[in-house]
PAROPA-176841 format. One record per residue (C-alpha): residue number from 1; x, y, z. Coordinates in nm, 2 decimals, m for minus. Layout:
N
nr,X,Y,Z
NUM,X,Y,Z .
...
END
This chain:
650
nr,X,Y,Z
1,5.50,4.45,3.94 .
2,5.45,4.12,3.76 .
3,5.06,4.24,3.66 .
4,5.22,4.52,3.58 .
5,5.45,4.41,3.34 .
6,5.21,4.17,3.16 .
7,4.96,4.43,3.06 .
8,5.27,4.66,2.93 .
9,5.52,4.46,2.79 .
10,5.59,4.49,2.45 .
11,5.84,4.23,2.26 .
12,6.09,4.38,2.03 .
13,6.28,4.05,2.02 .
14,6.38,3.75,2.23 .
15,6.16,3.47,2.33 .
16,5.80,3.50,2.39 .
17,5.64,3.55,2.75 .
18,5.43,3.21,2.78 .
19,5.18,3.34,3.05 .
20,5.06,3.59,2.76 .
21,4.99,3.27,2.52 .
22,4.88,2.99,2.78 .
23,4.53,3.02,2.85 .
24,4.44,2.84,3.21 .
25,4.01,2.89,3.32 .
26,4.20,2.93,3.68 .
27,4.47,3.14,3.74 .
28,4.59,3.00,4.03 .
29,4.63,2.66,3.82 .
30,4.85,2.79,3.57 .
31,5.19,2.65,3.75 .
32,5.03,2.36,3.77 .
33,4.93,2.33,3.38 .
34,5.27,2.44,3.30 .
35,5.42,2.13,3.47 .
36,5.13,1.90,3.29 .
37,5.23,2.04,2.96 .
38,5.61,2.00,3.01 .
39,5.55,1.63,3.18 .
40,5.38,1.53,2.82 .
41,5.64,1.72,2.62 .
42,5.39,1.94,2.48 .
43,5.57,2.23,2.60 .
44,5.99,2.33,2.60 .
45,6.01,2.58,2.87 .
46,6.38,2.68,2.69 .
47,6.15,2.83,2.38 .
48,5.97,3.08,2.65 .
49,6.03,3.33,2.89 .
50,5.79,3.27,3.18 .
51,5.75,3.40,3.52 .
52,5.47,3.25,3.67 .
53,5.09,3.29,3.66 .
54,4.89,3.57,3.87 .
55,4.69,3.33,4.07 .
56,4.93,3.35,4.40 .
57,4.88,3.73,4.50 .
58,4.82,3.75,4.89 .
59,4.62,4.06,5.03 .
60,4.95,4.20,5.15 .
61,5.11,4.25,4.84 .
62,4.83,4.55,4.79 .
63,4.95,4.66,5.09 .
64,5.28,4.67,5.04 .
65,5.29,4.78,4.66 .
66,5.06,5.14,4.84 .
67,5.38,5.23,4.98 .
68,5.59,5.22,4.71 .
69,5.34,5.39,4.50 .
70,5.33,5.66,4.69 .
71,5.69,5.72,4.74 .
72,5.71,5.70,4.36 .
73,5.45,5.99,4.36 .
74,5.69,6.23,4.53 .
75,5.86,6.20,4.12 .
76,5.55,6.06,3.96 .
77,5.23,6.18,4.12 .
78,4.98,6.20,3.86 .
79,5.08,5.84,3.73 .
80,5.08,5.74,4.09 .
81,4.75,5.85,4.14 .
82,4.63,5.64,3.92 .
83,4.76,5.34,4.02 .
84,4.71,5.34,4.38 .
85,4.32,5.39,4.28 .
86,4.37,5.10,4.06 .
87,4.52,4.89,4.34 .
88,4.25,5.00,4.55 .
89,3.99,4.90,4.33 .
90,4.20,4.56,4.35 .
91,4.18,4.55,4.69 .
92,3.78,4.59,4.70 .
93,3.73,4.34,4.44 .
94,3.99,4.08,4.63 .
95,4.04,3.80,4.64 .
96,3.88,3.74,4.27 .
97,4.02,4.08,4.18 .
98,3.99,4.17,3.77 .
99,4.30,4.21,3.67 .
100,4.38,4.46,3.34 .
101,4.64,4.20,3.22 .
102,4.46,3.87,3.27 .
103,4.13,4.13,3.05 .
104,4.44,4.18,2.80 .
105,4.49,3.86,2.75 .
106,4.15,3.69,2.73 .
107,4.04,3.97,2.46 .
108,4.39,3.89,2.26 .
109,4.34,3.54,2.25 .
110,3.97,3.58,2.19 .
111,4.04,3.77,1.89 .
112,3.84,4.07,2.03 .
113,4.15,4.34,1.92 .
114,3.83,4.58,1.91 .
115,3.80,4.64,2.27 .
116,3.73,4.99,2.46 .
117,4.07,4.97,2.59 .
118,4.28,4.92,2.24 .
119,4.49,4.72,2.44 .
120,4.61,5.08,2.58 .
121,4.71,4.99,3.02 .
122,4.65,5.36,3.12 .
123,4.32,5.39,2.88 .
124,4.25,5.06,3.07 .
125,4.36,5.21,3.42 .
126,4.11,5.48,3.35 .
127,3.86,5.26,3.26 .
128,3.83,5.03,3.54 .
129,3.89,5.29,3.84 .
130,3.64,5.53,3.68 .
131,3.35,5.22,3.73 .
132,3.50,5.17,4.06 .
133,3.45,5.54,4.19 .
134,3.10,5.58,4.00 .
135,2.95,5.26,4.18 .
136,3.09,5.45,4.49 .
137,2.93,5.80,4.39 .
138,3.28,5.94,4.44 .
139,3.29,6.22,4.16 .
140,3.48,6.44,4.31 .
141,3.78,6.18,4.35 .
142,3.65,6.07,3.94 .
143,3.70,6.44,3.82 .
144,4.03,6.45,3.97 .
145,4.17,6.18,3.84 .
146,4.05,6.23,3.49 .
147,4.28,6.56,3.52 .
148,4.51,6.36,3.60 .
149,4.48,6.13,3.32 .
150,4.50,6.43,3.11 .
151,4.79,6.59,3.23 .
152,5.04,6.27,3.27 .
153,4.87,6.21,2.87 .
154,4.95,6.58,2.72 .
155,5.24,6.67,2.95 .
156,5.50,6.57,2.68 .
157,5.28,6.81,2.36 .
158,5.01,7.03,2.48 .
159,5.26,7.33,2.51 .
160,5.40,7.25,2.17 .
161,5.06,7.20,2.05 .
162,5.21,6.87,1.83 .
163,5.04,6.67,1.64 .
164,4.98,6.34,1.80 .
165,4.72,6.09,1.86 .
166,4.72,6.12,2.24 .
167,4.63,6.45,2.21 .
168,4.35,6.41,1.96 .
169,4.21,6.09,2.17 .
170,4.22,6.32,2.51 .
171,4.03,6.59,2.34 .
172,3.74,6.36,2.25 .
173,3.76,6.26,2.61 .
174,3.72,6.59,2.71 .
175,3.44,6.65,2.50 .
176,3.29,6.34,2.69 .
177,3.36,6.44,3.04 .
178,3.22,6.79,2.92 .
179,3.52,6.96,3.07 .
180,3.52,7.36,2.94 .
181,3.73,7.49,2.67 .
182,3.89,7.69,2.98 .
183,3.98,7.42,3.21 .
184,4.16,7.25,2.91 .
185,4.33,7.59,2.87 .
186,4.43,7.59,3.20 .
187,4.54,7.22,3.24 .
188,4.74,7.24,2.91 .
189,4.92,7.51,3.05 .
190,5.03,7.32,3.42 .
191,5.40,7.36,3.30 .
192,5.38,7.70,3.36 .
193,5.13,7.71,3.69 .
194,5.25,7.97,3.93 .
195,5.23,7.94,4.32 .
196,4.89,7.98,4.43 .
197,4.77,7.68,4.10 .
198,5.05,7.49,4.23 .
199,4.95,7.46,4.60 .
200,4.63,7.38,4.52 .
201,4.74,7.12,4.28 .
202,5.02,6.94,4.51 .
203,4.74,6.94,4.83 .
204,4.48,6.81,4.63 .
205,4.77,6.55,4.51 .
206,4.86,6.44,4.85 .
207,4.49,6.45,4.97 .
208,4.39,6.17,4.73 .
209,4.69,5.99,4.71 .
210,4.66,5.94,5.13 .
211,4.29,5.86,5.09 .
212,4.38,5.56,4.86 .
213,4.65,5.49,5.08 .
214,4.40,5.51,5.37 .
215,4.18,5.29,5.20 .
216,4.44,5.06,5.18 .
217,4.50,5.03,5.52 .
218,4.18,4.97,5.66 .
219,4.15,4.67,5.39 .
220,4.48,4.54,5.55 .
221,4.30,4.58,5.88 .
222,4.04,4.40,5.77 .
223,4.24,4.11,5.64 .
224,4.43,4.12,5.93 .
225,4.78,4.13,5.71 .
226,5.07,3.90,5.92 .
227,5.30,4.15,6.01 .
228,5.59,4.00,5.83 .
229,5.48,4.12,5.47 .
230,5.61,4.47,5.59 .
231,5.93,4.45,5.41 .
232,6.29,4.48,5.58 .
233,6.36,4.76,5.39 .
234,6.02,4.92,5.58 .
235,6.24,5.18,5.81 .
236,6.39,5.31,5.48 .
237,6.06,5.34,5.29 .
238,5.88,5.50,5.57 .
239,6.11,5.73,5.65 .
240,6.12,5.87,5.23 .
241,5.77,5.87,5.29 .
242,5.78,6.03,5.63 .
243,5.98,6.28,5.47 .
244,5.82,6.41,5.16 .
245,5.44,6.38,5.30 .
246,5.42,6.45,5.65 .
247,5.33,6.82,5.74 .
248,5.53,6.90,6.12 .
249,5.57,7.25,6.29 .
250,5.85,7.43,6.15 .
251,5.90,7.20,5.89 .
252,5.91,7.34,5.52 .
253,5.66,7.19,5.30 .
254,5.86,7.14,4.97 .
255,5.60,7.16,4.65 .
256,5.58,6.89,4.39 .
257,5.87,7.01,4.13 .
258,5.73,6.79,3.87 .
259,5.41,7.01,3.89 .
260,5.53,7.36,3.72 .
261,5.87,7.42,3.56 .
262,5.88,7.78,3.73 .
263,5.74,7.94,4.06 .
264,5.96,8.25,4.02 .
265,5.77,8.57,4.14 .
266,5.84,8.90,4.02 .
267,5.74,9.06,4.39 .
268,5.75,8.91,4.76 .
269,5.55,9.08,5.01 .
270,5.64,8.97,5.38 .
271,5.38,9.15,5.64 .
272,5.42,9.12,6.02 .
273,5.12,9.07,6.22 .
274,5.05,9.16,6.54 .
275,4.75,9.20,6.76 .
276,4.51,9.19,6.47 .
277,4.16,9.06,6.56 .
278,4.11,8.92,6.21 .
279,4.47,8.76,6.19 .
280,4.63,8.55,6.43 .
281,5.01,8.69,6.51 .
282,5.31,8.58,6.29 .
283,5.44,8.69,5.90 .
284,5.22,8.67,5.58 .
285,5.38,8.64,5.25 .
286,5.19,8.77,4.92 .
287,5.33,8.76,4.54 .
288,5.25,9.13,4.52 .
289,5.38,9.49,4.59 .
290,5.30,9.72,4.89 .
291,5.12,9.90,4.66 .
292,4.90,9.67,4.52 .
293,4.81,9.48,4.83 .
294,4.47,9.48,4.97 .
295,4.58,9.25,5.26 .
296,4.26,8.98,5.29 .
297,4.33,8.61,5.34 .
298,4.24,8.49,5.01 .
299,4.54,8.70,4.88 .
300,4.82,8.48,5.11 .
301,5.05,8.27,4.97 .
302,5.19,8.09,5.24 .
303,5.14,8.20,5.64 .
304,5.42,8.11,5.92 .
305,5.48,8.21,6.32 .
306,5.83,8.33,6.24 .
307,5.95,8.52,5.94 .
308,6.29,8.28,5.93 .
309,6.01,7.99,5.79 .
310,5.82,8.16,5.59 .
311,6.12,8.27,5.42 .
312,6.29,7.99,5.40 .
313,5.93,7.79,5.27 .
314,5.99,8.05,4.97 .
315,6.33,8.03,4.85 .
316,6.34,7.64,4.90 .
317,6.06,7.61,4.65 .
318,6.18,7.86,4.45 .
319,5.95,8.15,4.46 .
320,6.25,8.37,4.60 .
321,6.52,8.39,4.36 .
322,6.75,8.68,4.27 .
323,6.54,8.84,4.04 .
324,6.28,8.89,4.27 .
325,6.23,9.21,4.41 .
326,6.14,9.20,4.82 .
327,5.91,9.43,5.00 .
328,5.85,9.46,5.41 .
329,5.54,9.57,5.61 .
330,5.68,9.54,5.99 .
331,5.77,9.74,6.23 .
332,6.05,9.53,6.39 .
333,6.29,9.47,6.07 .
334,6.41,9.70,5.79 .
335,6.41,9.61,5.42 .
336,6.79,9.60,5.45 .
337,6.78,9.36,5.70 .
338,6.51,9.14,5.51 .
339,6.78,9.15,5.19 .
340,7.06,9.05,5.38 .
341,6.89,8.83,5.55 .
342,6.79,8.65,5.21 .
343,7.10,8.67,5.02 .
344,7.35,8.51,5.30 .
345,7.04,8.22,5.34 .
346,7.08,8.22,4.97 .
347,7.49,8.19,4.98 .
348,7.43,7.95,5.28 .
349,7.20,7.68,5.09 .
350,7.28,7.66,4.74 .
351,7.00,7.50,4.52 .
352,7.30,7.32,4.33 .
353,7.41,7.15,4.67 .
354,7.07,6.94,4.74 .
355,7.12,6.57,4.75 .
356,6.86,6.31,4.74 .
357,6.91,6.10,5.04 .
358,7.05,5.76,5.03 .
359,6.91,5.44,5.20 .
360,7.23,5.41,5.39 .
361,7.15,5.78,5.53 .
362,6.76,5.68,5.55 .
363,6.85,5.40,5.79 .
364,7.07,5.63,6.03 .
365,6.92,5.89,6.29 .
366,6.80,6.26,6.14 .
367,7.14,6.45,6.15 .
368,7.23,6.76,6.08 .
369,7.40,6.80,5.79 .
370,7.37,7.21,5.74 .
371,7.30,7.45,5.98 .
372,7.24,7.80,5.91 .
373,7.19,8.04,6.24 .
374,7.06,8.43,6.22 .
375,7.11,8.63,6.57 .
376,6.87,8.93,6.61 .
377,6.69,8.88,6.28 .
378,6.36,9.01,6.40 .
379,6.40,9.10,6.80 .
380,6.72,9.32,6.83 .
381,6.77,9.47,7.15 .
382,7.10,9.66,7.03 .
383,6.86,9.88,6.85 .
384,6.77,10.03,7.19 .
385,7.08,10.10,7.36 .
386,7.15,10.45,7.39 .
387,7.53,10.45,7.59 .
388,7.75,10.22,7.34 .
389,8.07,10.09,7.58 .
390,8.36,10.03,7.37 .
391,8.56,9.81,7.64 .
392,8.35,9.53,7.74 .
393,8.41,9.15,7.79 .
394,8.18,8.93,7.57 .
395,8.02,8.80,7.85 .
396,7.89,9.14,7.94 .
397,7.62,9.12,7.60 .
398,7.44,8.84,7.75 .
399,7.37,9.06,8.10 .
400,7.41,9.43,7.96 .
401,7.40,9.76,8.14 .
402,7.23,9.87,8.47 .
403,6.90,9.65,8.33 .
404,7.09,9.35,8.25 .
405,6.93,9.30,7.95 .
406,7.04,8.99,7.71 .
407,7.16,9.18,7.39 .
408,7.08,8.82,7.18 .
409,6.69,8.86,7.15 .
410,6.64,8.64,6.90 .
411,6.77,8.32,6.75 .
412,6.68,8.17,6.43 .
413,6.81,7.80,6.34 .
414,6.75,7.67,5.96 .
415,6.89,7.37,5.89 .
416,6.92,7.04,5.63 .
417,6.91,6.70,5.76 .
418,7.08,6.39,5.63 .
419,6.71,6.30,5.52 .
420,6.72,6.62,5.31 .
421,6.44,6.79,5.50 .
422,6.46,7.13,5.59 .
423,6.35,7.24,5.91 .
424,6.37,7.58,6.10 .
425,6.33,7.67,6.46 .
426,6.27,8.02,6.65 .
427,6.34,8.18,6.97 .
428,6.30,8.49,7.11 .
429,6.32,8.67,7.42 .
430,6.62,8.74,7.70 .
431,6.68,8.34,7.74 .
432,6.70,8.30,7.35 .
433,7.02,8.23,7.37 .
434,7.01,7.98,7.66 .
435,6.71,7.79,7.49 .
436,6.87,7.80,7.16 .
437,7.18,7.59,7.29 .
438,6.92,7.36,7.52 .
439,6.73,7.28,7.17 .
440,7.08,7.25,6.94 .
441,7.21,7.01,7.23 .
442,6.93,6.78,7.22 .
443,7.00,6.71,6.85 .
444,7.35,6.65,6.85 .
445,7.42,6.31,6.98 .
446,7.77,6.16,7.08 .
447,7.94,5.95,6.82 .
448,7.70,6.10,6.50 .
449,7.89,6.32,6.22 .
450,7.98,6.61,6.23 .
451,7.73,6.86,6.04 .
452,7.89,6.95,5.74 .
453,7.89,7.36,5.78 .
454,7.78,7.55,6.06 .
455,7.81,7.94,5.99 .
456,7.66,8.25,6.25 .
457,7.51,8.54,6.06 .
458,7.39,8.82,6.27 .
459,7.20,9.11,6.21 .
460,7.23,9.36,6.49 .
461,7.31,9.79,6.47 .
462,7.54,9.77,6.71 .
463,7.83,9.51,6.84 .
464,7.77,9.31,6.54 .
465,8.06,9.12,6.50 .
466,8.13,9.08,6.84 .
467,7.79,8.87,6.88 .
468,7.84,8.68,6.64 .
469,8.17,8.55,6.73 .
470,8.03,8.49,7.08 .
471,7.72,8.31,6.99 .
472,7.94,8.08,6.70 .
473,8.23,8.01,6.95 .
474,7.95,7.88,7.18 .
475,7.75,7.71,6.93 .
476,8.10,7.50,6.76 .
477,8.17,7.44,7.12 .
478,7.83,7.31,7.19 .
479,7.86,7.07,6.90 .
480,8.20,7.00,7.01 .
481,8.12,6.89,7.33 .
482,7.84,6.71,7.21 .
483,8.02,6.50,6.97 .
484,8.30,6.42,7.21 .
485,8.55,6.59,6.97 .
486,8.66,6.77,7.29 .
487,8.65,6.78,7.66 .
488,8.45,7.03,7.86 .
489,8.58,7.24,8.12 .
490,8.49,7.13,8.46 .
491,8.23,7.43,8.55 .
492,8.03,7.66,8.34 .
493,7.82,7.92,8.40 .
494,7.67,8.16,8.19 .
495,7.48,8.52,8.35 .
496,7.19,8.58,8.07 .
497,6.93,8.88,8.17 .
498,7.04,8.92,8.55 .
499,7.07,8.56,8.60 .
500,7.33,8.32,8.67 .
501,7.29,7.96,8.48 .
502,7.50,7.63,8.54 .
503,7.54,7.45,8.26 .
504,7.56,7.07,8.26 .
505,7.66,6.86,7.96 .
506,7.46,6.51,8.00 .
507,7.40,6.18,7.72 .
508,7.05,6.37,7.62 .
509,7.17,6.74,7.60 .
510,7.20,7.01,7.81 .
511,7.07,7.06,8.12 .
512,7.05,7.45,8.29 .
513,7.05,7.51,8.68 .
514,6.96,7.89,8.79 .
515,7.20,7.94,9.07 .
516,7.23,8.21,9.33 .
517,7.51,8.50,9.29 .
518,7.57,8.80,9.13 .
519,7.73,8.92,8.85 .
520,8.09,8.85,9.00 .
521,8.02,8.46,9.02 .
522,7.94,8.45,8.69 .
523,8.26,8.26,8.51 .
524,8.47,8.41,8.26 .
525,8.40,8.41,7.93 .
526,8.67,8.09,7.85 .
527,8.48,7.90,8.13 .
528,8.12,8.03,7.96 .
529,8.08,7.69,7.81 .
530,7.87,7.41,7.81 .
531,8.00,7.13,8.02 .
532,7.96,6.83,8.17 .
533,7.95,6.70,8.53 .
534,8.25,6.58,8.70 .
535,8.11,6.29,8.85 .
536,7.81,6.14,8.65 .
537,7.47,6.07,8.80 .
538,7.53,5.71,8.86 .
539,7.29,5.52,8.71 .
540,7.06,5.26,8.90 .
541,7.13,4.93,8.72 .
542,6.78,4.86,8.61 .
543,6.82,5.18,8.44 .
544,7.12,5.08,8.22 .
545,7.10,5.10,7.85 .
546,7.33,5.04,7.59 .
547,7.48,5.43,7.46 .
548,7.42,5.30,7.11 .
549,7.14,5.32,7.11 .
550,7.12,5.71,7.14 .
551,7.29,5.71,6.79 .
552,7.00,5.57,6.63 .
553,6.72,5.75,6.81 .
554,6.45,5.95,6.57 .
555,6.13,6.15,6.71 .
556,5.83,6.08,6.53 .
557,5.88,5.67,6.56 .
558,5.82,5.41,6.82 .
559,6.16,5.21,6.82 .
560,6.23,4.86,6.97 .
561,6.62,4.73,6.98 .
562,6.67,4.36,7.12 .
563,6.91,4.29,7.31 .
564,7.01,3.85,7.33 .
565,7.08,3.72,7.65 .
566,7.32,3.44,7.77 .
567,7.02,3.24,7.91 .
568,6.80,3.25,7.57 .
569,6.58,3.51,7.68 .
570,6.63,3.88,7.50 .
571,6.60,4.27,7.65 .
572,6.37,4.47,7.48 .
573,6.45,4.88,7.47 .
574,6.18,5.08,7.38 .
575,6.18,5.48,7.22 .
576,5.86,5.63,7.22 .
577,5.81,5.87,6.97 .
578,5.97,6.18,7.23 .
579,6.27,5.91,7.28 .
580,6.17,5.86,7.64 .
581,6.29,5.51,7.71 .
582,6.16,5.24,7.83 .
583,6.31,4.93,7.92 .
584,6.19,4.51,7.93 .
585,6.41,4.25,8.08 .
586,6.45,3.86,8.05 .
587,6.16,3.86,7.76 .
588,6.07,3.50,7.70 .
589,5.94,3.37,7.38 .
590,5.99,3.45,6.99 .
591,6.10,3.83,6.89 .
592,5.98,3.71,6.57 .
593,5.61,3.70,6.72 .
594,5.67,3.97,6.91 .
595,5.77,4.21,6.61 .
596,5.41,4.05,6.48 .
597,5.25,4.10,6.78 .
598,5.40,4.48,6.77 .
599,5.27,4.53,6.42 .
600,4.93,4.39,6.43 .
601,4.83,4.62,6.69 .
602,4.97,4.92,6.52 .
603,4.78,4.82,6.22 .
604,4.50,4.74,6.41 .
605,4.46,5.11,6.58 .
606,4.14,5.27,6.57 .
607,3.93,4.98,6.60 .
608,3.74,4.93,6.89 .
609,3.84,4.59,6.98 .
610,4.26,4.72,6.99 .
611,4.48,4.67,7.29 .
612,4.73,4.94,7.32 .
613,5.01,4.82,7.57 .
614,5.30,5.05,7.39 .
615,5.08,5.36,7.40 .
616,5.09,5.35,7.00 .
617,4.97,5.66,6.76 .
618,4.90,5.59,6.45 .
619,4.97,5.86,6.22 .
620,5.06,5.87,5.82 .
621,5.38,5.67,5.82 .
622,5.52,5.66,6.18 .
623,5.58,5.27,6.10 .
624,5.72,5.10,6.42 .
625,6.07,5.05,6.37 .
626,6.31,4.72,6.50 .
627,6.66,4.67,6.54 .
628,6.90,4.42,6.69 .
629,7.18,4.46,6.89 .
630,7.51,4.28,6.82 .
631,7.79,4.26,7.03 .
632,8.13,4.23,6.85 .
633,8.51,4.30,6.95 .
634,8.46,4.62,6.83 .
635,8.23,4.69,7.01 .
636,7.85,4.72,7.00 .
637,7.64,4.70,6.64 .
638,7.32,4.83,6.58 .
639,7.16,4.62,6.24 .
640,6.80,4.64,6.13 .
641,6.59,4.34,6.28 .
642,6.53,4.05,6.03 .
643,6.30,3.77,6.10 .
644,6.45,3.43,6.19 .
645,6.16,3.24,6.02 .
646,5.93,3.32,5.71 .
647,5.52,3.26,5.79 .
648,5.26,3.21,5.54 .
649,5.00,3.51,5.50 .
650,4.70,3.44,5.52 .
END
């Protein structure tokens, strides 16, 4: 930030920066010139504005300053492009990097106001990143960021076609790069990119931005960066990061917005696949009519296992919107099923009602915060039933007729988290329902929020309303239950598809128990709820945990809570990255070294020479994340870890 700010800065009024005036041969003396001067009262510090000289940058600071370059590309990606290359090209050159303000400032006081880089820090950016990438042969990365350069240049007047300098000077460069009159055609009209442009454009963004990042890390590897320059704000940054990058099943992927103003399409296609040697099973989505479509792979916009995500992938980056018209090639839903389907997930998620997510939220576990469920969207065994009963108990739907088929055949769940992800989950078949509840269970932990709306849509021909009510009265009771906002009842069991199931409400979820009977053990439907145990399993001491923790548990990250003992000596928890835990008594030592310890070897993964005690996977930004445990009269507090003592980096 600091190199930053000299080679940008630009004084309207106020005092003068003395770094920018005080020439030193060696950087790292310039503290130590300042004092000389100020000892012999050459120089009156109260005349200046000064914040120190450049000379004290460690190899983590590149490190750490990747990270938040690449969360500011989720607003900023062309900018950030360029300078994560630029830090990388720091990095290579370290530790006698060439640093763009200390050039500034030798040419300015040198009198050499002629220079290639008119004093300009992108034009200077581009400069010194483009000699880095061609002593590396890297043209492909070269070309890309030159577009880049281009765009974040133009974006504010090539549509308007001003008249401005920038846009004369990026011409010329053009010329020089020898770019086509059609590519700058095509890059001066980004703002108005449609999907397929788009998609190409925020992969290719993310692509380089994780290869500089990548680059980054293996120089931080190769420094062998203390562990302690991970900042204590790490959980938060990794999990923005986490969030906006990282590509998980069921996920949606949600497309740079700063890349094109509109992704609207005029036509949605949405074709079911099944069976196909040429295409594996699931939906298809193309931005063309029926009519027009001569299905191939090159012609897909966006390809998912269940129609609920590829669905939800479009309106949440704004293809789908309520001018577009929607077209169906399946032969399991109807076009007025797809529609209605679309306008209550529509109704349901608002565009108005996203919220970026705060730190505070960032540093809690992944809640739900909206849940959207559809019942028999694509797998609706009411469509088959010939004999419609019109007295039947609710319970009779899940275990219906002479067949005792389930009349729930499929379940989808979409849903925004507290880290404003959108996620979306499908299941189908006669224990949808049963499997559904399992999964929703397992998410919902004791003591968390409540999710903020939670609404049943279903989608059946017949006994419509009455599945819907069943499947929301057990999915609020679920939550319910789950939350400890009420008590269970003392047995449940639920007959789905000719079998009876005992439910058991537990600290991780629900567990299900087939048990023997027939349809007359089955409970009512008021005791058809999950439930909890009586007794509970007692738990073998060495097994004991503090609950708490469960509050705070995340998949995806390998968590370690401490826990002090009377005797000096500290517990150590540990959630893998399924929150299975494990558990280390009466440690001995420093948690300070071990947090260290804990981080060097992460970093250190992939190397041949890396022990691997914690069973660590290194992926994009699955940063190993510490707490400590407080016990207070309220009871027990869960704080992010700090370290005791700061260490030099080497």
């Amino acid at each position: 930030l600091l190199e930053e700010f000299y080679r940008s800065a630009v004084r309207l009024a106020g005092k003068p920066l003395l770094w920018l005036h005080l020439w030193v041969e060696d950087e790292k003396q310039y503290e130590a010139e300042v004092a000389r001067l100020v000892a012999a009262g050459e120089l009156n510090l109260n005349d200046w504005v000064d914040f120190g000289g450049l000379g004290q940058f460690s190899a983590s600071e590149y490190f750490g300053a990747s990270l938040w370059q690449l969360y500011k590309g989720i607003d900023s990606p062309y900018k950030s492009v360029m300078k994560i290359l630029l830090l990388e090209t720091y990095a290579q050159e370290y530790p006698n990097a060439r640093l763009i303000a200390r050039q500034f400032k030798e040419d300015l006081l040198s009198g050499h106001s002629t220079a290639i880089h008119h004093f300009d820090p992108y034009i200077a950016i581009l400069e010194r990143i483009s000699q880095y990438l061609t002593a590396h042969s890297e043209f492909k990365r070269l070309d890309f960021v030159r577009s880049c350069f281009y765009v974040k240049a133009t974006e504010d007047f090539a549509l308007y076609h001003a008249s401005n300098w920038r846009i004369s000077y990026m011409k010329m460069m053009a010329q020089e790069w020898e770019w086509s009159k059609e590519r700058i055609e095509e890059l001066d009209h980004r703002p108005n990119w449609k999907i397929k442009r788009v998609k190409e454009s925020h992969n290719n963004l993310v692509n380089f931005l994780m290869m500089s990042y990548r680059n980054l890390v293996d120089f931080a590897r190769k420094h062998k960066i203390n562990s302690s320059v991970i900042p204590q704000d790490i959980t938060v940054l990794s999990r923005k990061l986490y969030t906006a990058f990282e590509e998980l099943p069921g996920k949606i992927t949600l497309l740079n917005s700063q890349i094109s103003y509109n992704l609207t399409e005029e036509h949605l296609t949405f074709i079911e696949v099944h069976g196909n040697k040429r295409f594996k099973d699931g939906w298809y989505m193309v931005n063309q009519p029926p009519h027009h479509i001569m299905f191939s792979k090159e012609r897909v916009i966006e390809y998912g296992e269940s129609l609920n995500k590829v669905v939800a992938w479009a309106y949440f980056n704004r293809l789908l919107t309520a001018e577009t018209h929607l077209h169906l090639i399946s032969q399991n839903i109807d076009q007025l099923t797809l529609r209605n389907f679309v306008a209550d997930l529509r109704l349901f998620f608002p565009h108005t009602n996203s919220q970026v997510p705060t730190n505070e939220a960032l540093s809690s576990q992944c809640e739900i915060r909206d849940l959207f469920i559809a019942v028999n969207l694509v797998n609706d065994p009411t469509a088959q039933v010939e004999e419609l009963k019109s007295n039947i108990s609710p319970s009779d739907l899940f275990s219906f007729g002479q067949l005792e088929q389930s009349l729930v055949g499929s379940i989808d769940f979409t849903y925004r988290n507290v880290w404003n992800e959108i996620r979306t989950l499908h299941f189908e078949g006669q224990n949808a329902i049963l499997l559904a509840l399992k999964v929703l269970s397992n998410k919902i932990d004791q003591g968390v929020n409540q999710p903020r709306s939670v609404q049943v849509f279903c989608y059946s021909k017949h006994y419509n309303r009455t599945l819907r009510n069943l499947v929301s009265v057990l999915v609020n009771r679920c939550i319910s239950i789950q939350l400890g906002d009420s008590r269970p009842t003392t047995h449940s069991r639920l007959r789905v598809a000719g079998k009876n199931w005992q439910f058991f409400f537990e600290e991780k979820g629900i567990s299900l128990q087939p048990i023997e009977g027939g349809k007359e053990s089955a409970d009512n439907f008021e005791d058809v709820l999950p439930t909890q145990l009586e007794e509970k399993e007692i738990i073998p001491e060495a097994r004991r945990y503090p609950p708490e923790i469960d509050l705070f548990a995340s998949e995806g990250f390998l968590q370690f809570f401490f826990e002090d003992n009377a005797d000096n000596s500290f517990n150590v928890y540990l959630l893998d990255e399924k929150n299975r835990l494990e558990i280390y008594r009466q440690c001995e030592g420093s948690k300070d070294d071990k947090v260290r310890e804990i981080n060097r070897i992460y970093q250190s993964l992939g190397s041949n020479d890396c022990e691997n005690p914690y069973k660590m996977v290194q992926r994009n930004f699955n940063y190993p994340q510490f707490y400590q445990l407080h016990s207070t009269e309220s009871g027990m507090r869960i704080m992010p870890f700090k370290f005791k003592s700061k260490r030099t980096c080497e």
